[in-house]
BAVEXDREN-153421 format. One record per residue (C-alpha): x, y, z; residue number from 1. Coordinates in pm, 1 decimal. Example, Ala and Ser with C-alpha at 12.3 -4.5 7.8 and 13.67 -1.06 7.14 Angstrom:
2
+----------+----------+----------+-----+
!       px !       py !       pz ! seq !
+----------+----------+----------+-----+
!   1230.0 !   -450.0 !    780.0 !   1 !
!   1367.0 !   -106.0 !    714.0 !   2 !
+----------+----------+----------+-----+
This chain:
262
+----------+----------+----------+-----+
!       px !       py !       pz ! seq !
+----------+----------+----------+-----+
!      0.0 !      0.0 !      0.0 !   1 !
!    108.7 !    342.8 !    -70.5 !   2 !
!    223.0 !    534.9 !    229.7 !   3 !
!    271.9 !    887.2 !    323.0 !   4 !
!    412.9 !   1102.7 !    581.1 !   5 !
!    267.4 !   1385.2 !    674.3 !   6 !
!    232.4 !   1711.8 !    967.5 !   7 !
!    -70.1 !   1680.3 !   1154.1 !   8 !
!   -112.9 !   2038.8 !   1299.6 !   9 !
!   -445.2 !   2034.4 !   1406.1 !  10 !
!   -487.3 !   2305.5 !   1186.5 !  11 !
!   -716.2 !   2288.5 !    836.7 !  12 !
!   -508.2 !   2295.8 !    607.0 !  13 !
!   -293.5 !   1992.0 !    758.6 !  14 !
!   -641.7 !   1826.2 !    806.8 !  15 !
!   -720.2 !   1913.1 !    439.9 !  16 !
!   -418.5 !   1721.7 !    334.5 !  17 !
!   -491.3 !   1385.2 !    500.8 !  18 !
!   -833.1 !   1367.8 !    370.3 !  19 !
!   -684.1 !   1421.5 !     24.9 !  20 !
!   -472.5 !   1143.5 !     59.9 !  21 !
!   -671.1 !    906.1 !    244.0 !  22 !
!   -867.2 !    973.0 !    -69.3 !  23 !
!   -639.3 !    865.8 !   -298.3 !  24 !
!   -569.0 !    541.2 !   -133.8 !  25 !
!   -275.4 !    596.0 !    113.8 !  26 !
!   -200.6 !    477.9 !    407.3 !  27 !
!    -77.8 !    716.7 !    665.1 !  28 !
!    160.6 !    824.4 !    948.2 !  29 !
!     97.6 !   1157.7 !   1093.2 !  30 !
!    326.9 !   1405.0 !   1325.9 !  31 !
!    240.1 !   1645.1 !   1518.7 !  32 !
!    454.7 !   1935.2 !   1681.6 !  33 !
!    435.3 !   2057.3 !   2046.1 !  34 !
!    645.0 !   2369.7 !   2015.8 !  35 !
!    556.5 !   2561.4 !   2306.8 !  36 !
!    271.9 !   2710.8 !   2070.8 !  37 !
!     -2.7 !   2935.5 !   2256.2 !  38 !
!   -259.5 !   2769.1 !   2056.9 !  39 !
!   -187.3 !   2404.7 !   2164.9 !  40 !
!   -546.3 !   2284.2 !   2152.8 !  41 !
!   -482.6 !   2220.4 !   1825.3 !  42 !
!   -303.7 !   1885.8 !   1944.4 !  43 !
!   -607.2 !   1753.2 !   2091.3 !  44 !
!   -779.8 !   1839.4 !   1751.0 !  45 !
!   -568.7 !   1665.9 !   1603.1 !  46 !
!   -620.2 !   1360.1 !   1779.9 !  47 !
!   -983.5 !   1407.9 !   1731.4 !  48 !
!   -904.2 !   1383.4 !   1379.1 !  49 !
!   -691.1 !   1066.2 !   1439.3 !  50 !
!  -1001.6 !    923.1 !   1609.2 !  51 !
!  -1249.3 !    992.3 !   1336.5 !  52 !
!  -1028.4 !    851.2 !   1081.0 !  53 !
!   -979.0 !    536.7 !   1246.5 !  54 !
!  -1366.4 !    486.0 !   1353.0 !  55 !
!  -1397.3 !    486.9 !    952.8 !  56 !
!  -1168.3 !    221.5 !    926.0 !  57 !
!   -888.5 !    396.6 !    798.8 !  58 !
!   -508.4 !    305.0 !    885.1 !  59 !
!   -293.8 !    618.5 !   1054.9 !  60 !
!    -71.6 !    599.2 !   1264.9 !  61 !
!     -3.2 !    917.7 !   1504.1 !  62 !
!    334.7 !   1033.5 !   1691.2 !  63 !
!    334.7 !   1320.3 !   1893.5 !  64 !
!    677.7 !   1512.9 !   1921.9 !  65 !
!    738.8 !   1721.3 !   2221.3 !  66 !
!    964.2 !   2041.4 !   2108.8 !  67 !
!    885.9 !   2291.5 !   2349.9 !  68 !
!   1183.2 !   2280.9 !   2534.9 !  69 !
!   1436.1 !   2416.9 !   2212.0 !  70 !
!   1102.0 !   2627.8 !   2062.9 !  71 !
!   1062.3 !   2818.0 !   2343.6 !  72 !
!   1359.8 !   2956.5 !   2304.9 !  73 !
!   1261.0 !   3130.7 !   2007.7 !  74 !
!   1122.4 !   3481.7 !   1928.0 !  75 !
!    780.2 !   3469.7 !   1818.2 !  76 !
!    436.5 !   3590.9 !   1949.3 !  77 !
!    308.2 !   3190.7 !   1910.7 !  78 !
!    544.9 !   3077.8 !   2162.7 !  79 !
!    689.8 !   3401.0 !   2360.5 !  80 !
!    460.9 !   3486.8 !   2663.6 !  81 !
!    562.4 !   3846.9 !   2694.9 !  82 !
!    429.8 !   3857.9 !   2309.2 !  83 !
!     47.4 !   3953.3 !   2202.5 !  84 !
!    -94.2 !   3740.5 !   1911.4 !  85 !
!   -157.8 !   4036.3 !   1645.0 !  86 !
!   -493.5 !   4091.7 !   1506.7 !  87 !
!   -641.1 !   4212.6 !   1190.1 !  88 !
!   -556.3 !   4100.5 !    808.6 !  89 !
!   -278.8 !   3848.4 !    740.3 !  90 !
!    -93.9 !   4086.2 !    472.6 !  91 !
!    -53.5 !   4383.7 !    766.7 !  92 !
!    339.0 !   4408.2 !    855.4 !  93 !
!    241.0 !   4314.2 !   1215.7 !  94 !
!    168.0 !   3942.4 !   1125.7 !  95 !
!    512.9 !   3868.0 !   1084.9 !  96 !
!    564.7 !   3855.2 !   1457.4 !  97 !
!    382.2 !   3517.2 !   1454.2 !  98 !
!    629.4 !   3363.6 !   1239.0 !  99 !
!    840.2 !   3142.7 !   1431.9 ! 100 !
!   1200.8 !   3096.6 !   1318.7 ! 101 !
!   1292.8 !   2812.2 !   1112.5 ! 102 !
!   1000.6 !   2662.2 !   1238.5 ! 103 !
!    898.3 !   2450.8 !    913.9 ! 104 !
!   1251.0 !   2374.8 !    839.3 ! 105 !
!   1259.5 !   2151.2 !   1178.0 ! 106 !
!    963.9 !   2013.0 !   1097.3 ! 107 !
!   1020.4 !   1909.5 !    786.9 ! 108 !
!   1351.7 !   1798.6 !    871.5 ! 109 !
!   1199.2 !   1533.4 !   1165.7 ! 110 !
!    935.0 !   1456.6 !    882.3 ! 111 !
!   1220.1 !   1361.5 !    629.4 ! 112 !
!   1404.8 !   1144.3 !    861.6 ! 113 !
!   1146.1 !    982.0 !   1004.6 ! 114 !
!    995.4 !    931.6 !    650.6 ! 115 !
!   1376.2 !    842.7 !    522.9 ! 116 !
!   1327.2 !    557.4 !    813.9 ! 117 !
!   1065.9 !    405.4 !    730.3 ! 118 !
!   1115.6 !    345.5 !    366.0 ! 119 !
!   1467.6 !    207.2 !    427.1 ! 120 !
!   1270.0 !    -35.8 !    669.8 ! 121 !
!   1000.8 !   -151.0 !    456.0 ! 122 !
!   1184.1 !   -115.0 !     89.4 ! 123 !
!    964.6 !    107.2 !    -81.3 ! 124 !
!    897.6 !    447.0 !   -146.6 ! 125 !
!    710.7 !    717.2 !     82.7 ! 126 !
!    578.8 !   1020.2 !      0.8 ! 127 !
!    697.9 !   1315.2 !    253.1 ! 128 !
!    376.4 !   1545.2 !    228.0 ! 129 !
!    330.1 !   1895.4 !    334.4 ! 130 !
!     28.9 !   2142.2 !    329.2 ! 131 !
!    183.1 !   2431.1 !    265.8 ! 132 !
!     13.9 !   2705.7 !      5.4 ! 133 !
!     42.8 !   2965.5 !   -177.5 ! 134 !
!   -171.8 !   3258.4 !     59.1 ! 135 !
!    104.2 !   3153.3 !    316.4 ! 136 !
!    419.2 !   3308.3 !    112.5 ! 137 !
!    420.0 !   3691.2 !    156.9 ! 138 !
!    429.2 !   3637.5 !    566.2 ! 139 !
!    617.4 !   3339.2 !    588.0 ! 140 !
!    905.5 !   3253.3 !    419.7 ! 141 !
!    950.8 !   2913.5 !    522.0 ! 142 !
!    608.7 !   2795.5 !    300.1 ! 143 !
!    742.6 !   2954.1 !    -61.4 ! 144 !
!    823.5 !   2664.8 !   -273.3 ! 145 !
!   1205.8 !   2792.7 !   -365.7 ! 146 !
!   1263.7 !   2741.4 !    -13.7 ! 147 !
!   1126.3 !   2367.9 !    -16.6 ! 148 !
!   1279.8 !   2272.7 !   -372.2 ! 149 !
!   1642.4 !   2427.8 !   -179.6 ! 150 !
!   1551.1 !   2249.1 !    137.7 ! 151 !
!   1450.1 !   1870.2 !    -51.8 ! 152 !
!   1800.3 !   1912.7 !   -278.5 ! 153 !
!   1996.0 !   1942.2 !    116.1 ! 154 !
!   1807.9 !   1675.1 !    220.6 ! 155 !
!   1901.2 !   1455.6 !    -59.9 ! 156 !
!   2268.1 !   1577.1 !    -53.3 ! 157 !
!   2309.9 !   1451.4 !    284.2 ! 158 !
!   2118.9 !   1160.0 !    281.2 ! 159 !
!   2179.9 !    798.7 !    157.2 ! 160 !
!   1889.6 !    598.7 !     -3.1 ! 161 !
!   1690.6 !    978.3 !    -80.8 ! 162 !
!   1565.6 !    832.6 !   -368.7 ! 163 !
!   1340.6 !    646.5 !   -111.6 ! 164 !
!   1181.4 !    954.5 !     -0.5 ! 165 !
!    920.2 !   1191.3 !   -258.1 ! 166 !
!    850.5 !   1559.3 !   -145.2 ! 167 !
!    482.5 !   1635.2 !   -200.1 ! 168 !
!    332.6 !   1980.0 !   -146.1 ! 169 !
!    -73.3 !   1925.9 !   -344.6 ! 170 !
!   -134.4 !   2286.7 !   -230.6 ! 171 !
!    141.1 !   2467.4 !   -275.0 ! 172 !
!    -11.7 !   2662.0 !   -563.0 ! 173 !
!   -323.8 !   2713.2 !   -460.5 ! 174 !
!   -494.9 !   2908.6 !   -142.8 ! 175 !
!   -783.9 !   2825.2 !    190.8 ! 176 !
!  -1046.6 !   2861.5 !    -39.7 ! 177 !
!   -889.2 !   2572.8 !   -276.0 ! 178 !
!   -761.8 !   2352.2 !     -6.8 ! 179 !
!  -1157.8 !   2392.9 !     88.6 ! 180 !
!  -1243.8 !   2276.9 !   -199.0 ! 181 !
!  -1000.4 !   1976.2 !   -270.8 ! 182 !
!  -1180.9 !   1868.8 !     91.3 ! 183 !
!  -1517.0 !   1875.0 !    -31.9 ! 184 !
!  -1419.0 !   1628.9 !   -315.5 ! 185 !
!  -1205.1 !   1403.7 !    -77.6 ! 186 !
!  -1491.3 !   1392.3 !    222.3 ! 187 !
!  -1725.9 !   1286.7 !    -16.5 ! 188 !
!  -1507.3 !   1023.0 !   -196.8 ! 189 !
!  -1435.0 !    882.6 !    164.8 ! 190 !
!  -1792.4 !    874.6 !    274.6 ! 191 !
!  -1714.6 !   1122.1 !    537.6 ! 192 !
!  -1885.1 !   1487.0 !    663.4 ! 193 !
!  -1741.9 !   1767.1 !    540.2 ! 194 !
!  -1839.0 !   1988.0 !    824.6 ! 195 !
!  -1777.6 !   1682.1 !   1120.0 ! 196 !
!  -1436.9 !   1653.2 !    959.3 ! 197 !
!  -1370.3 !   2004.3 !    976.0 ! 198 !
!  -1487.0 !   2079.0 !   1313.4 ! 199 !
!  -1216.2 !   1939.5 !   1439.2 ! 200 !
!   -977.3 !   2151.6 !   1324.0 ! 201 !
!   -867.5 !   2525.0 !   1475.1 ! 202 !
!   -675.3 !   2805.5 !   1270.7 ! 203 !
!   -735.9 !   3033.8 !   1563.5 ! 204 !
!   -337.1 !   3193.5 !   1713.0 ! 205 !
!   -549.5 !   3337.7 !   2006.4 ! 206 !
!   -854.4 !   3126.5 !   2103.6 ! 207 !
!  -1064.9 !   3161.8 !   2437.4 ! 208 !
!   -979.2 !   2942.4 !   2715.7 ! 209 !
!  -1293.1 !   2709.8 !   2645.7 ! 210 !
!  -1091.1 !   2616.1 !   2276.1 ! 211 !
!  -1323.7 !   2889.1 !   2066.7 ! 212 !
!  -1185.6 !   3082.6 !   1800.2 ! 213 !
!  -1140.5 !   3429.5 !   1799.4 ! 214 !
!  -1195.2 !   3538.2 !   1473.3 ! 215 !
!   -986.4 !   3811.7 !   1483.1 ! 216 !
!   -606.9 !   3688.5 !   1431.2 ! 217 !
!   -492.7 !   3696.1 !   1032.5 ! 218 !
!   -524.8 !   3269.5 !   1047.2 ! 219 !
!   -909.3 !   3332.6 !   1151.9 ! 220 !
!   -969.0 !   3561.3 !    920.2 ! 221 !
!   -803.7 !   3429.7 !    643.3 ! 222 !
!   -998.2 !   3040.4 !    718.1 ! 223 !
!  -1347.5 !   3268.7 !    713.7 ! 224 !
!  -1312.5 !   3422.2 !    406.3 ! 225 !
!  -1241.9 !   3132.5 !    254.5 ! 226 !
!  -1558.5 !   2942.6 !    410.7 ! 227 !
!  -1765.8 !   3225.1 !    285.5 ! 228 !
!  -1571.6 !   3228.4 !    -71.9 ! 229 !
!  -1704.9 !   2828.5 !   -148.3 ! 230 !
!  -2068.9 !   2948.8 !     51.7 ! 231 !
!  -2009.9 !   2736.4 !    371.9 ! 232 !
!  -2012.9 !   2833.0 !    724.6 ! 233 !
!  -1760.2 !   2767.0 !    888.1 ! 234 !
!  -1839.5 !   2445.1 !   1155.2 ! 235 !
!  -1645.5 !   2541.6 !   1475.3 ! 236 !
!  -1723.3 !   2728.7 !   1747.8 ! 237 !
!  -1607.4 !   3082.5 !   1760.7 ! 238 !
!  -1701.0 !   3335.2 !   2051.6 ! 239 !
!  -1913.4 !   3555.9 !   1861.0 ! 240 !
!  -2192.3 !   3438.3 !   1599.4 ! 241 !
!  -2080.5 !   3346.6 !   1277.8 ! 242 !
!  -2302.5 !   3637.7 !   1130.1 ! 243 !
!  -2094.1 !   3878.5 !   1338.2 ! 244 !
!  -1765.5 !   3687.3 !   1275.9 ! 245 !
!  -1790.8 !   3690.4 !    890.2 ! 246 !
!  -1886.3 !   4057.8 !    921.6 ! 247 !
!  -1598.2 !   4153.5 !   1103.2 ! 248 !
!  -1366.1 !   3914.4 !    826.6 ! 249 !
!  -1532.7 !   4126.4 !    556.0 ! 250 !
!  -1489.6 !   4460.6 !    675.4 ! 251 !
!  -1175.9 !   4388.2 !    805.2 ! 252 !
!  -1073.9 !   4244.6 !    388.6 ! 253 !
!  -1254.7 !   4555.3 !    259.9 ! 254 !
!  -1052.7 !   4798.7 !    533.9 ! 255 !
!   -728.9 !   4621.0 !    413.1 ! 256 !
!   -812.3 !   4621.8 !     17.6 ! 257 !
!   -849.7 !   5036.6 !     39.5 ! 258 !
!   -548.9 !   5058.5 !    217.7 ! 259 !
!   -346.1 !   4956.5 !    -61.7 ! 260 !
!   -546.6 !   5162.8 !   -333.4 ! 261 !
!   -562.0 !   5450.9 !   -128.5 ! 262 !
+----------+----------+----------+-----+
């Protein structure tokens, strides 16, 4: 059976990816990060995930990789207490302050040698899979794909048997409202509810102590425009209505939109 290796954030665009390749017939092993990350209720969605996979009688297999202790150590608002999660539109300069330094490069580091493992082990070939996209590249730098296509040609220079090991990134061109969409198809091809699927997933940086979403940090806003975009409402729980919620999203696009034209 064809096997891949994947991050399991939590998050929806991670949660996105599995479905598509449960989809497409994979079996899978997922990873997920403990980094000292404000937000880390997204582990427990993404065991929730885990759990809903299996009940369907699907194989995956789920580590869960405690790097607090070195993340900590880093400066960003996700991990630094004396830090405020920004609000407001993704694009805005102060968004970079929850970008956490050479975060995805560790991850997909642990990802590749865990993958790199496991096909040496069993003799064939495993996909390394990432769900990294294209509305992530103007505030991270660690998502655009030059950076991934420099980091896979490292990996293979100092690795044996790297030939073992395909980089996959489905969603690298494409944006939320896509990786929505690509969800819809693989739900439905694997019997499964869109919306019960995706309530287990948080984008929230800054949710309420009760798990809710805020709605107001560039990830929420980003995830509800993209909900409204394919005419869905978003599943979760948020602390305001959605009606309010998407209002704020939209004004908050439009606010953002005359900024740069003005």
């Amino acid at each position: 059976m064809k096997h891949v290796v994947l991050a399991l954030s939590g998050g929806m665009d991670s949660t996105c990816l599995l479905m598509h390749y449960l989809a497409n017939g994979y079996q899978a092993t997922c990873i997920s990060y403990a980094y000292g990350q404000k937000h880390v209720i997204e582990i427990e969605k993404a065991k929730d995930t885990i759990e809903l996979c299996r009940k369907n009688q699907h194989i995956i297999h789920h580590h869960i990789v405690d790097l607090s202790p070195a993340m900590k150590l880093f400066d960003s608002a996700l991990t630094s207490d004396d830090q405020k999660i920004p609000t407001g539109h993704y694009e805005e300069e102060q968004m970079k302050l929850t970008v956490v330094p050479n975060r995805n490069a560790i991850f997909a580091s642990i990802l590749y040698g865990f993958a790199l493992s496991k096909a040496k082990q069993s003799g064939e070939r495993v996909v390394l899979a990432l769900g990294v996209h294209s509305g992530d590249h103007a505030i991270y730098p660690d998502c655009r794909p030059e950076f991934y296509q420099s980091l896979h040609e490292a990996f293979k220079i100092g690795n044996w048997d790297h030939e073992l090991v395909e980089f996959d990134l489905p969603f690298i061109h494409g944006n939320k409202e896509t990786i929505l969409l690509n969800a819809l198809e693989s739900t439905t091809k694997l019997g499964l509810d869109f919306d019960a699927v995706l309530t287990n997933t948080i984008t929230s940086y800054n949710p309420d102590s009760d798990g809710k979403s805020s709605g107001t940090s560039g990830s929420d806003i980003e995830r509800i425009l993209a909900f409204h975009a394919i005419g869905r409402k978003d599943p979760i729980d948020y602390v305001k209505p959605w009606e309010n919620i998407l209002s704020n999203a939209l004004a908050i696009e439009e606010e953002f939109k005359g900024d740069l034209h003005g």
